[in-house]
N, CA, C, O and CB atoms as a CASP TS submission, in Angstrom:
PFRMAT TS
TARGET T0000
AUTHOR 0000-0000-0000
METHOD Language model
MODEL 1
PARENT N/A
ATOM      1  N   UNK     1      91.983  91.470  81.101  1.00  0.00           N
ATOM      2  CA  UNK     1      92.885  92.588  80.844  1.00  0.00           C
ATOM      3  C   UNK     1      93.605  92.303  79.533  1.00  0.00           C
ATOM      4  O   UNK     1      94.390  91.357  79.601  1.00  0.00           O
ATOM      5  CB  UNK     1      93.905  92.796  82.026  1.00  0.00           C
ATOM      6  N   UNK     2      93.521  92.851  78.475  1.00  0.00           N
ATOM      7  CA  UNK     2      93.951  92.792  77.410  1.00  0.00           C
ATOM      8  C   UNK     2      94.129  94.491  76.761  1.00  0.00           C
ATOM      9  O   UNK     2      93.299  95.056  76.049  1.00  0.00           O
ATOM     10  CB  UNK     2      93.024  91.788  76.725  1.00  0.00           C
ATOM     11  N   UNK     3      95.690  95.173  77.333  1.00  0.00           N
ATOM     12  CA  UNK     3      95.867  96.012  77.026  1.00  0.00           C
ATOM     13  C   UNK     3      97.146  96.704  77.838  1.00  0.00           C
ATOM     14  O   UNK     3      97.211  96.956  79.041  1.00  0.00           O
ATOM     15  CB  UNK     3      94.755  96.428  76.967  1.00  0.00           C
ATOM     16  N   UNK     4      98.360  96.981  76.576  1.00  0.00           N
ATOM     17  CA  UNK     4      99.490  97.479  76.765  1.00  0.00           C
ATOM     18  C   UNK     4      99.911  98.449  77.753  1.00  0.00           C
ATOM     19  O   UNK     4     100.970  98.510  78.379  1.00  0.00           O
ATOM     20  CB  UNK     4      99.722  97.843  75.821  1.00  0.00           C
ATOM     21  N   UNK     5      98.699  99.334  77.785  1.00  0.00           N
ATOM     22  CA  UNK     5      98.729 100.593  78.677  1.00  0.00           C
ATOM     23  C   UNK     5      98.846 100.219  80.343  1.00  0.00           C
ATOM     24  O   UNK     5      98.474  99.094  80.678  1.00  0.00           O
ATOM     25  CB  UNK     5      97.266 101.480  78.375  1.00  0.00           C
ATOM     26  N   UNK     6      99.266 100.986  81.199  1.00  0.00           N
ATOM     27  CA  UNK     6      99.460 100.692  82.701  1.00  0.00           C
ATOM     28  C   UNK     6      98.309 101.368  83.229  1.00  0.00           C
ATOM     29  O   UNK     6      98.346 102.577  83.456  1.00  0.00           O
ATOM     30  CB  UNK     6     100.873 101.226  83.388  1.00  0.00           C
ATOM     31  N   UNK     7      96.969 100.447  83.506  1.00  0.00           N
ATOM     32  CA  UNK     7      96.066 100.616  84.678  1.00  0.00           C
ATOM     33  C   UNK     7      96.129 101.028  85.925  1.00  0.00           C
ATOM     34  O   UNK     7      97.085 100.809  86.669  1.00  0.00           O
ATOM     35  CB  UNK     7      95.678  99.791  84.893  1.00  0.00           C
ATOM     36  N   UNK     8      95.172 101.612  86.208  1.00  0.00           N
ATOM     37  CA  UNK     8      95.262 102.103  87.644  1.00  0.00           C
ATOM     38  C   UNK     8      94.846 101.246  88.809  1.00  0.00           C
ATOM     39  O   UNK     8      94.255 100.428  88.105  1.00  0.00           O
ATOM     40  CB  UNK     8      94.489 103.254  87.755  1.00  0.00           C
ATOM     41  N   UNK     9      94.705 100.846  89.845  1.00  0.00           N
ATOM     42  CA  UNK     9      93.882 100.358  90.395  1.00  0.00           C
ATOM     43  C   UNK     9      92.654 101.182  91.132  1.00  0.00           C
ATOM     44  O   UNK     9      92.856 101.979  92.048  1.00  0.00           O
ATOM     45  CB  UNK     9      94.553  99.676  91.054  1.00  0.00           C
ATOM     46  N   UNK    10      91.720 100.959  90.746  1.00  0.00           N
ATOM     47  CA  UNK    10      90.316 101.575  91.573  1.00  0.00           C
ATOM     48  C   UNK    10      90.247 102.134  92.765  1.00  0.00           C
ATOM     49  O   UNK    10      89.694 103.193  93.061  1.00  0.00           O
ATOM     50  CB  UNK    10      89.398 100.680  91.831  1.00  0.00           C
ATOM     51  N   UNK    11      90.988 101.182  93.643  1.00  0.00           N
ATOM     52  CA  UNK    11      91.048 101.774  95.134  1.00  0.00           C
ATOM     53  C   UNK    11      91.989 102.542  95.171  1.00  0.00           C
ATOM     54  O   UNK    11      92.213 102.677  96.374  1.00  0.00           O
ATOM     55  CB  UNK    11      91.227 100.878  96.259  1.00  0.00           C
ATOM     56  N   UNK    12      92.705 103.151  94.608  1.00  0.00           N
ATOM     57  CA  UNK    12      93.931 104.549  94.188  1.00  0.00           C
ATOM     58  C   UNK    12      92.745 105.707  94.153  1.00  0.00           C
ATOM     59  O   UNK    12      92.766 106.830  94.659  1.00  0.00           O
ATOM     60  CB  UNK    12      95.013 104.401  92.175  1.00  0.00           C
ATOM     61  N   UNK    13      92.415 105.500  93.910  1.00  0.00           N
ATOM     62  CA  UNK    13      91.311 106.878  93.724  1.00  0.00           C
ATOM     63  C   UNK    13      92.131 108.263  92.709  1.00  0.00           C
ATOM     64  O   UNK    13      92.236 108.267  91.483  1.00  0.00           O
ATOM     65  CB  UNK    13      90.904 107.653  95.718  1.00  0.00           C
ATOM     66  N   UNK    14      92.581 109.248  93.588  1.00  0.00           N
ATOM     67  CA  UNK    14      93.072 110.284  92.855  1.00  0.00           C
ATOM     68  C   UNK    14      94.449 110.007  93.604  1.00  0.00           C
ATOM     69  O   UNK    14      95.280 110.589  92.907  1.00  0.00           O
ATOM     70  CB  UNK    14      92.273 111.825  92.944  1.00  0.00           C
ATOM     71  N   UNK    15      94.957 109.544  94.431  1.00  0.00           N
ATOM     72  CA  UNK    15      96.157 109.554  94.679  1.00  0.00           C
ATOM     73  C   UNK    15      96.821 108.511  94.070  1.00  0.00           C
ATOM     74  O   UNK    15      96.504 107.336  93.880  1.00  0.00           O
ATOM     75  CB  UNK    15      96.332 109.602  95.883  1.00  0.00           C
ATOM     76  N   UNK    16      98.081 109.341  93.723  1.00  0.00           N
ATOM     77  CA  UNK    16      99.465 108.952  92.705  1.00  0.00           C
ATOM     78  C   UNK    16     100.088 107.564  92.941  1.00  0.00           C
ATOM     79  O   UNK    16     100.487 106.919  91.971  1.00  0.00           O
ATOM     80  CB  UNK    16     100.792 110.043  92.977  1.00  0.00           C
ATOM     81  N   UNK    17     100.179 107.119  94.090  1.00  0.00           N
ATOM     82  CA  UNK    17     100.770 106.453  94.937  1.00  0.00           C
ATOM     83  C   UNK    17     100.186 104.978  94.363  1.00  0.00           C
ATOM     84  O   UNK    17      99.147 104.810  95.003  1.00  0.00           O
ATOM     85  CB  UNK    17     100.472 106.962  96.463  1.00  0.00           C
ATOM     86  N   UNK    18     100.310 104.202  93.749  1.00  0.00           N
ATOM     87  CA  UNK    18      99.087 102.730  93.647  1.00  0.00           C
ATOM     88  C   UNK    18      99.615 101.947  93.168  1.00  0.00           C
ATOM     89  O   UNK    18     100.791 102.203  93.425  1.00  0.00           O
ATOM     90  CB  UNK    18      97.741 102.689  92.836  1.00  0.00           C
ATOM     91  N   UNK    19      99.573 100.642  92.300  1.00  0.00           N
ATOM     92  CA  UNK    19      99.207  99.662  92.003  1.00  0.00           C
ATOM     93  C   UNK    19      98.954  99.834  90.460  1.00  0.00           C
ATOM     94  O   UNK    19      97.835 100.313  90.272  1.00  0.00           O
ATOM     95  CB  UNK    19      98.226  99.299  92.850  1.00  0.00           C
ATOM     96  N   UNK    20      99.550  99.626  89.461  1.00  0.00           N
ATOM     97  CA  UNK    20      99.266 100.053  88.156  1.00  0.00           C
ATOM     98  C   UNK    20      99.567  98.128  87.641  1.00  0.00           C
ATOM     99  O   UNK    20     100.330  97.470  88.348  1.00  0.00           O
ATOM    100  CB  UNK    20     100.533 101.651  87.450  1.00  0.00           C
ATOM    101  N   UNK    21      98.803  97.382  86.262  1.00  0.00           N
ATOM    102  CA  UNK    21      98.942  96.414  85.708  1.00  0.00           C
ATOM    103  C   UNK    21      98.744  97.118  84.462  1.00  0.00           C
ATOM    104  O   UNK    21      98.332  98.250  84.208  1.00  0.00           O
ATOM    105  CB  UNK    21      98.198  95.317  86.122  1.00  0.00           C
ATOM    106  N   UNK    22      99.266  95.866  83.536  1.00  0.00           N
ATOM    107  CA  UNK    22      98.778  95.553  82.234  1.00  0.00           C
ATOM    108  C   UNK    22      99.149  94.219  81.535  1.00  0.00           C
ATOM    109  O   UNK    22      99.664  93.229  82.056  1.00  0.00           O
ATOM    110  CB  UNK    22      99.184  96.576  81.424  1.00  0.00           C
ATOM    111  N   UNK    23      98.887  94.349  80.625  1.00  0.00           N
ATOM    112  CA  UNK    23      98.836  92.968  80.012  1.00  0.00           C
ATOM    113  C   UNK    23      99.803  93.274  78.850  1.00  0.00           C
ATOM    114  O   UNK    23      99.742  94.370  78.293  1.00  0.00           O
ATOM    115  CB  UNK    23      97.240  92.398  79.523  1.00  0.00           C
ATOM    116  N   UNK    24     100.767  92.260  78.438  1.00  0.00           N
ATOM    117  CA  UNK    24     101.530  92.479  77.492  1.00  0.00           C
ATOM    118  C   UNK    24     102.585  91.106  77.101  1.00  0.00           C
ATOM    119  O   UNK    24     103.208  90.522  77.987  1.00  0.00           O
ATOM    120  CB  UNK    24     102.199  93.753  77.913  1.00  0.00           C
ATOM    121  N   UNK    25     102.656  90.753  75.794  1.00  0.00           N
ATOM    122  CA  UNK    25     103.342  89.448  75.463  1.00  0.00           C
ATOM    123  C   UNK    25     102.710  88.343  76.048  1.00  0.00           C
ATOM    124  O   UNK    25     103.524  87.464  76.330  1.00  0.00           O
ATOM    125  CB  UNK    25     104.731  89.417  75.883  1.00  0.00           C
ATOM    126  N   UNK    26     101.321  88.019  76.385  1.00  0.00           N
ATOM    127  CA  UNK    26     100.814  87.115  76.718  1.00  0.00           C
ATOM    128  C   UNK    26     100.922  87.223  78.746  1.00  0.00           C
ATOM    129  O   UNK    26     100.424  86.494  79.603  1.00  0.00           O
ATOM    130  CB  UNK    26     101.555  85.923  75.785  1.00  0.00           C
ATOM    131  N   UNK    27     101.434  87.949  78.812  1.00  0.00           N
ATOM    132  CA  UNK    27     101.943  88.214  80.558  1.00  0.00           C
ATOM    133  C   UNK    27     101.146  89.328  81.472  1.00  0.00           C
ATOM    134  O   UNK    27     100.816  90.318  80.819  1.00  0.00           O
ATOM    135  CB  UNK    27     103.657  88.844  80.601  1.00  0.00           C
ATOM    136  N   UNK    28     100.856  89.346  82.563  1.00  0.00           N
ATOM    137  CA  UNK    28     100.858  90.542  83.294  1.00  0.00           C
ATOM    138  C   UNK    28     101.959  90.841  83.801  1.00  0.00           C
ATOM    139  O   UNK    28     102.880  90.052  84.010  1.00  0.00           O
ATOM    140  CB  UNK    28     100.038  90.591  84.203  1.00  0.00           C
ATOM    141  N   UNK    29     101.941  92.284  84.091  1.00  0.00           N
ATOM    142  CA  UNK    29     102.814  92.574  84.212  1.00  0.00           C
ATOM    143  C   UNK    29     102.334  93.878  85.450  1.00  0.00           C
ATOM    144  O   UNK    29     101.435  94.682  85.208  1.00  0.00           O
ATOM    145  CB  UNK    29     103.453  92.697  82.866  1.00  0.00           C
ATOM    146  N   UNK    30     103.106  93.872  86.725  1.00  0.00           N
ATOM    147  CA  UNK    30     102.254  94.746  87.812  1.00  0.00           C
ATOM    148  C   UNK    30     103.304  95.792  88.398  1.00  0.00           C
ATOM    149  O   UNK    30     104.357  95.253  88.737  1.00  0.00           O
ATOM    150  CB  UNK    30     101.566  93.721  89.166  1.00  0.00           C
ATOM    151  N   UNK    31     103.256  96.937  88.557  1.00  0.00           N
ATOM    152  CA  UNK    31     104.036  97.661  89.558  1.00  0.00           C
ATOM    153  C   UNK    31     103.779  98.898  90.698  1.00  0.00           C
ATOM    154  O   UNK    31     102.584  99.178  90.800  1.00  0.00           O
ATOM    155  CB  UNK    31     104.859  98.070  88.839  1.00  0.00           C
ATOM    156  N   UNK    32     104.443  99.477  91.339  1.00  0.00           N
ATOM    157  CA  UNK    32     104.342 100.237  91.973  1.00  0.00           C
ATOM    158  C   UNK    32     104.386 101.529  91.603  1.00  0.00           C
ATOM    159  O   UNK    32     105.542 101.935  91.726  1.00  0.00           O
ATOM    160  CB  UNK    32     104.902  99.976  92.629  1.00  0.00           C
ATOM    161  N   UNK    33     103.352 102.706  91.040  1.00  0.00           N
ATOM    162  CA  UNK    33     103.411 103.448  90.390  1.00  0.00           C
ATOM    163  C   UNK    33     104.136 104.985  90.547  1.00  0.00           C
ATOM    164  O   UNK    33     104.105 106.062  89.952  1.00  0.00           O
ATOM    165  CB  UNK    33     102.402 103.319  90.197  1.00  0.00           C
ATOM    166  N   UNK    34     104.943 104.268  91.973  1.00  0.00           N
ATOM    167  CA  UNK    34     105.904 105.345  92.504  1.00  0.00           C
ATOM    168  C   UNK    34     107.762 104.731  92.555  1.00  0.00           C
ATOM    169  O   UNK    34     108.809 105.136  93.062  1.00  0.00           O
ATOM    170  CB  UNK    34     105.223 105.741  94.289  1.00  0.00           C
ATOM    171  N   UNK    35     107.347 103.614  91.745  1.00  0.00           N
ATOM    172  CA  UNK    35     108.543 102.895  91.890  1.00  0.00           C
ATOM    173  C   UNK    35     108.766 102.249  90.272  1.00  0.00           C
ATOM    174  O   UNK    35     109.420 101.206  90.248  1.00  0.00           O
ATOM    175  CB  UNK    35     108.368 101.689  93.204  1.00  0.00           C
ATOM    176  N   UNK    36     108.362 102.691  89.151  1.00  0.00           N
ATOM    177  CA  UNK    36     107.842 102.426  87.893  1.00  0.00           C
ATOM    178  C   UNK    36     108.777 101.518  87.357  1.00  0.00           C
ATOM    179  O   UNK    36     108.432 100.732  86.474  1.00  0.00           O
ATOM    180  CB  UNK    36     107.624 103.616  87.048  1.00  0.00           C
ATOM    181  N   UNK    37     110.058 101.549  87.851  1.00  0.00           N
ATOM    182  CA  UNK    37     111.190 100.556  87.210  1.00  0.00           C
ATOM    183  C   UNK    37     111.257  99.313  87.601  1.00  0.00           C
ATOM    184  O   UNK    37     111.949  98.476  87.020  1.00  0.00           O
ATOM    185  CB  UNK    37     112.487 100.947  87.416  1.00  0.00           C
ATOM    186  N   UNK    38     110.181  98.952  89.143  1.00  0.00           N
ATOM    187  CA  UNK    38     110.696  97.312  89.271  1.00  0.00           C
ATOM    188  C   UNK    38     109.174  96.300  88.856  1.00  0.00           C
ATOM    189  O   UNK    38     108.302  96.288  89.724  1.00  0.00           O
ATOM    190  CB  UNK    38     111.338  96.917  91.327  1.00  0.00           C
ATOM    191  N   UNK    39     109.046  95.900  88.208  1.00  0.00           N
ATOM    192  CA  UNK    39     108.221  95.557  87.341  1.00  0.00           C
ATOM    193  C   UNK    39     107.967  94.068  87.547  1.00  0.00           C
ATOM    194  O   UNK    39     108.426  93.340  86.667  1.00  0.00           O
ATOM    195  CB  UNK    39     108.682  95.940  86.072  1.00  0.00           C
ATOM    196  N   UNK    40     107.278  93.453  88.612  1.00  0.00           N
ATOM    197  CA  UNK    40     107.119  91.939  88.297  1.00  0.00           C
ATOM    198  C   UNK    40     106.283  91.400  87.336  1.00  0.00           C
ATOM    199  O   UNK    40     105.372  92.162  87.014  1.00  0.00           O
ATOM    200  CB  UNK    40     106.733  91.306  89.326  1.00  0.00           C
ATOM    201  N   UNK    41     106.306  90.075  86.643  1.00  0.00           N
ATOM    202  CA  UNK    41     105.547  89.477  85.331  1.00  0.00           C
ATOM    203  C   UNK    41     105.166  87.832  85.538  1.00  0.00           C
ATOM    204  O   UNK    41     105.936  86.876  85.625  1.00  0.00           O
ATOM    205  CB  UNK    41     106.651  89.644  83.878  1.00  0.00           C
ATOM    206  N   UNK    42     104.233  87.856  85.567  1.00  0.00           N
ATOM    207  CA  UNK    42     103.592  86.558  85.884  1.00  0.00           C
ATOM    208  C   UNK    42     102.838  86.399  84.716  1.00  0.00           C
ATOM    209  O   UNK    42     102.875  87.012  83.649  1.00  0.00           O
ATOM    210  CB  UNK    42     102.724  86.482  87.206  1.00  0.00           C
ATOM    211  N   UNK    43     102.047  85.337  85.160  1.00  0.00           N
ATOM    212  CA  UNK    43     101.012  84.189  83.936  1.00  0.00           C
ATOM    213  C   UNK    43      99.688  85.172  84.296  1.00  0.00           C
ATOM    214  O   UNK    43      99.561  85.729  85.387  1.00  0.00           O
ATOM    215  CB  UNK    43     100.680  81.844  84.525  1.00  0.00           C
ATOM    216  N   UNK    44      98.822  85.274  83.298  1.00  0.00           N
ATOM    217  CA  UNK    44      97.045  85.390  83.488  1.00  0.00           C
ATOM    218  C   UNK    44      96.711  84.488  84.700  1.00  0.00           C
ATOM    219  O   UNK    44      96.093  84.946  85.662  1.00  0.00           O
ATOM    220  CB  UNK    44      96.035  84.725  81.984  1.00  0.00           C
ATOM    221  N   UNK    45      97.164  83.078  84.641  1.00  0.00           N
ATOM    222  CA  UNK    45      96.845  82.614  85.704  1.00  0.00           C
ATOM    223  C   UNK    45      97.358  82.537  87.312  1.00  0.00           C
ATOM    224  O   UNK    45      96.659  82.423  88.318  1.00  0.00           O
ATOM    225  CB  UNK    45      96.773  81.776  85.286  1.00  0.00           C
ATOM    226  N   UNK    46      98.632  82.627  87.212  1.00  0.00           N
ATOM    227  CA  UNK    46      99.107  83.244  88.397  1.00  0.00           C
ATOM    228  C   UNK    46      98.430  84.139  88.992  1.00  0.00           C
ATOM    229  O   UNK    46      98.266  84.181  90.211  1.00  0.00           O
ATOM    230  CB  UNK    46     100.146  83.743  88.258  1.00  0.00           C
ATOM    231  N   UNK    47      97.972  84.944  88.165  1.00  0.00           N
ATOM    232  CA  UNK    47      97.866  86.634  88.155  1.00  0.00           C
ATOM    233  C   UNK    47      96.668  86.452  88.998  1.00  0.00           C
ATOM    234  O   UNK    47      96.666  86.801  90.179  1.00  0.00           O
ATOM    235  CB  UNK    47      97.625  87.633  86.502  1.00  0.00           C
ATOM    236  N   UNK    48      94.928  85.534  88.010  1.00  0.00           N
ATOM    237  CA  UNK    48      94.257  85.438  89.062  1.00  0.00           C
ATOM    238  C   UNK    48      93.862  84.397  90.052  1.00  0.00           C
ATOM    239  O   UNK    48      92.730  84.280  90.523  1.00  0.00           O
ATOM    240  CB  UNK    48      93.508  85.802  88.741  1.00  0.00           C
ATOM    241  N   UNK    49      95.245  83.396  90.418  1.00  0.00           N
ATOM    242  CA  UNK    49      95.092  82.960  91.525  1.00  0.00           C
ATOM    243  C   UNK    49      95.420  84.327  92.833  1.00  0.00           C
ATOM    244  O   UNK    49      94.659  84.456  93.793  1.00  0.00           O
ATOM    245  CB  UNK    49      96.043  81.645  91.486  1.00  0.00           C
ATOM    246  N   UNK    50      96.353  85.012  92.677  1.00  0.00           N
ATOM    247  CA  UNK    50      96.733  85.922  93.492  1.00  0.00           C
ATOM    248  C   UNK    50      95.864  86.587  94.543  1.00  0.00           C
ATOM    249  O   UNK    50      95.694  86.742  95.753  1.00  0.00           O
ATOM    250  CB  UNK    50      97.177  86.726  92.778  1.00  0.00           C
ATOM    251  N   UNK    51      95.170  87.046  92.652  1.00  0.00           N
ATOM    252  CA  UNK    51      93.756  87.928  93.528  1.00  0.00           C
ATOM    253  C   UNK    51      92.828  87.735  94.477  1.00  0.00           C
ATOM    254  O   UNK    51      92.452  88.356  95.472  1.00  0.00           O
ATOM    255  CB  UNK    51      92.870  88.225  92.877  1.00  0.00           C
ATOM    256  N   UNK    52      92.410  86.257  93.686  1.00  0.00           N
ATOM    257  CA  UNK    52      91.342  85.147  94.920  1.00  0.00           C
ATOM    258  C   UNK    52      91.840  84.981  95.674  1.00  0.00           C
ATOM    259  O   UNK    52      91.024  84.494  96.456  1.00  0.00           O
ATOM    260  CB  UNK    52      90.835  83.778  94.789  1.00  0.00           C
ATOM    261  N   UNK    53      93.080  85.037  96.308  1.00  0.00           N
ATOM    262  CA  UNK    53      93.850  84.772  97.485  1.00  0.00           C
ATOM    263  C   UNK    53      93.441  85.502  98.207  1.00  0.00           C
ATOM    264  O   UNK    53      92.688  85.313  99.162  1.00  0.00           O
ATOM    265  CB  UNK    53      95.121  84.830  97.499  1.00  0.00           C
ATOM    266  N   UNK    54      94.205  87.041  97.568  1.00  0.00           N
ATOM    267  CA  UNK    54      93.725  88.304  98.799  1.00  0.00           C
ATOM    268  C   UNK    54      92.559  88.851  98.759  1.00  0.00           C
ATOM    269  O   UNK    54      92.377  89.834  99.477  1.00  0.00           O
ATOM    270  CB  UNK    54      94.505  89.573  98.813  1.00  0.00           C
ATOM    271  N   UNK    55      91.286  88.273  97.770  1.00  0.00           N
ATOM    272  CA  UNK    55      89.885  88.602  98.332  1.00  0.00           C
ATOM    273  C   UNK    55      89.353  87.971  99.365  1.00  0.00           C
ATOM    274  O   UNK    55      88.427  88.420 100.041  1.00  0.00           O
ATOM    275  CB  UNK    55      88.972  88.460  97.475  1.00  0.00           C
ATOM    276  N   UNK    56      90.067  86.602  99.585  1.00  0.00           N
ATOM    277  CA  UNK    56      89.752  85.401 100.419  1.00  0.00           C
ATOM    278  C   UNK    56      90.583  85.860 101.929  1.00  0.00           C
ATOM    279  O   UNK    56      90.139  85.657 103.059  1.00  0.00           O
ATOM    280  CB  UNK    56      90.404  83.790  99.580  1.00  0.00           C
ATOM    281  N   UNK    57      91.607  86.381 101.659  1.00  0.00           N
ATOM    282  CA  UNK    57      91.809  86.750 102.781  1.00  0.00           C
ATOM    283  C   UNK    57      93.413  85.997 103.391  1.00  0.00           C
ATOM    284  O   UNK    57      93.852  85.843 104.531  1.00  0.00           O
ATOM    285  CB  UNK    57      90.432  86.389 103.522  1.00  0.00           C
ATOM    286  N   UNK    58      93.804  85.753 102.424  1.00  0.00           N
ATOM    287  CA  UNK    58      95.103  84.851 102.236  1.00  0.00           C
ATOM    288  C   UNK    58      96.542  85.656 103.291  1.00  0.00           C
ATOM    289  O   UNK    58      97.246  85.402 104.268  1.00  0.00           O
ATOM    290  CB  UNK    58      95.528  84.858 100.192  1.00  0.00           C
ATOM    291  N   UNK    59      96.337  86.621 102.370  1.00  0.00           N
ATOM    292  CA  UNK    59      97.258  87.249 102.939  1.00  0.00           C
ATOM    293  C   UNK    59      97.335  88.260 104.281  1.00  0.00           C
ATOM    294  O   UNK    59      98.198  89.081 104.594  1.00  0.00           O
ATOM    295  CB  UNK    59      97.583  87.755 102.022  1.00  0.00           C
ATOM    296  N   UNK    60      96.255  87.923 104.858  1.00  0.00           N
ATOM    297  CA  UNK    60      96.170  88.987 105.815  1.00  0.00           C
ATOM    298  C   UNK    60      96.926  89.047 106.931  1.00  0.00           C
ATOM    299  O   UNK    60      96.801  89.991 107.712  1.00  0.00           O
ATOM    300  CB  UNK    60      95.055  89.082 106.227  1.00  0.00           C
TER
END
């Protein structure tokens, strides 16, 4: 991910409601795209330990 703009996530489909990232100052940066002001910012790597977590099943 190398890009300022706020992504959608895939599984959002057409509804508003999702999961938006981007990348910015060396950081990700992730939020709730119904909640646009609270904005958490982690490392690239944080970012994809996270993911492998909850593909793995970490958080379930």
């Amino acid at each position: 991910m190398n890009s300022s703009a706020w992504q959608k996530s895939s599984y959002s489909g057409s509804n508003d409601e999702c999961v938006e990232a981007r990348s910015i100052d060396g950081l990700v940066e992730i939020r709730e795209s119904d909640e646009g002001d609270v904005i958490i910012r982690t490392t690239p790597l944080k970012f994809a330990d996270f993911l492998q977590g909850a593909k793995a099943g970490e958080f379930d």
